[in-house]
C-alpha positions in Angstrom: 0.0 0.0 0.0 1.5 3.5 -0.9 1.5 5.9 1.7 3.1 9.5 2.0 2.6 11.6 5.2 0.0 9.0 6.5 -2.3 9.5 3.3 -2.6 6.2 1.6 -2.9 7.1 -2.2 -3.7 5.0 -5.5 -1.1 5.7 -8.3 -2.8 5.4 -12.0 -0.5 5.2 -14.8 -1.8 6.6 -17.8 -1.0 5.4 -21.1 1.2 8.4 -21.7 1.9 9.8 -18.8 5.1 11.5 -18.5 7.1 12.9 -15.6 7.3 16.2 -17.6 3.4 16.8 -16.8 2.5 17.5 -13.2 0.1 14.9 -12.2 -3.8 14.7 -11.4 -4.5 14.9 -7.8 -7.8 13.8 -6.7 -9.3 14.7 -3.3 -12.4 13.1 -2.4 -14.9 14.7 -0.2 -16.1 14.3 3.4 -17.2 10.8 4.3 -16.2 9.0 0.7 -12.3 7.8 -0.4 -10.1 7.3 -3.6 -12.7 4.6 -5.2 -15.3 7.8 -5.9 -13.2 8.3 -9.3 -14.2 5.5 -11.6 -15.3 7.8 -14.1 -12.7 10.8 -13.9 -9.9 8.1 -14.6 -11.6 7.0 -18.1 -11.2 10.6 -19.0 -7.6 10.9 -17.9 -5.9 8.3 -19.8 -2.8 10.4 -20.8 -2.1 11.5 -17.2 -0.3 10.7 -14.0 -3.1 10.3 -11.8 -3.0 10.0 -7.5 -5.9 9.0 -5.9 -6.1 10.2 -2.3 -7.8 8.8 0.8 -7.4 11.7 3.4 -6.6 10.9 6.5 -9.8 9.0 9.0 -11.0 7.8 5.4 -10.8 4.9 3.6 -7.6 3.1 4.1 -5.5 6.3 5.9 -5.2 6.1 9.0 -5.9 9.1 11.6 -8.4 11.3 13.0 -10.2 13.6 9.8 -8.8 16.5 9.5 -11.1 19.6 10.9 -10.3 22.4 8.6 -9.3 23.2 5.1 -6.2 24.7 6.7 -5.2 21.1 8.3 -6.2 20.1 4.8 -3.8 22.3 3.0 -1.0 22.0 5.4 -1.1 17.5 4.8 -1.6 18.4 1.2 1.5 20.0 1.5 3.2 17.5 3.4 2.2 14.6 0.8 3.7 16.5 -1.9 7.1 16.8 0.1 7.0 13.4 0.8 6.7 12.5 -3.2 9.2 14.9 -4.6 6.0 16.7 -6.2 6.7 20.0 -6.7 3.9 20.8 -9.4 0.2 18.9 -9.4 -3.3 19.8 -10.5 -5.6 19.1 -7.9 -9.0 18.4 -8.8 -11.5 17.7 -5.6 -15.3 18.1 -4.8 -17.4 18.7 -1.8 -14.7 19.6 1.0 -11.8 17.9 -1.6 
C-alpha cells in the first residue's frame, strides 16, 4: 500500500503519462475515499493520476482533519513526501 505523510494514495499510470506533466491529484470529499473516481480516470488516460484517501478515510489512517487549513497544510506534506513540486488538484465537496 502506498503511503506519504500518513495518506494512503492509489497511483494510476496513464498510457502516456510522462514525468514532464504535473500529475492529477484527486481529493475526495467528506465521508467518501479514492474509489469515488471511476469515471474521472476513463477521461484521464494520458495522465499521472493519484488517488487520495485523506486521512480517518478509507484506508488512511488518523483522526479527519477539521479544517481546510489542516487540509492544506497535509496536502502540503504529501507533496514533500513524493518529490511533487507541481500537481493539478481536482477535488469536490470539502476535496
Amino acid at each position: 500500500m502506498p503511503i506519504a505523510a500518513g495518506i494512503y494514495y492509489a497511483l494510476v499510470q496513464g498510457r502516456a503519462a510522462s514525468s514532464l506533466h504535473p500529475p492529477v491529484i484527486l481529493i475526495h470529499g467528506a465521508g467518501s475515499s479514492h474509489l469515488c473516481w471511476p469515471a474521472a480516470l476513463r477521461r484521464l488516460p494520458g495522465c499521472r493520476v493519484l488517488a487520495l484517501d485523506l486521512p480517518g478515510h478509507g484506508r488512511s489512517s488518523g483522526v479527519g482533519l477539521q479544517s481546510l487549513d489542516a487540509l492544506a497544510d497535509r496536502l502540503v506534506d504529501f507533496l514533500e513526501a513524493l518529490g511533487l513540486y507541481q500537481a493539478v488538484f481536482v477535488g469536490h465537496s470539502m476535496g
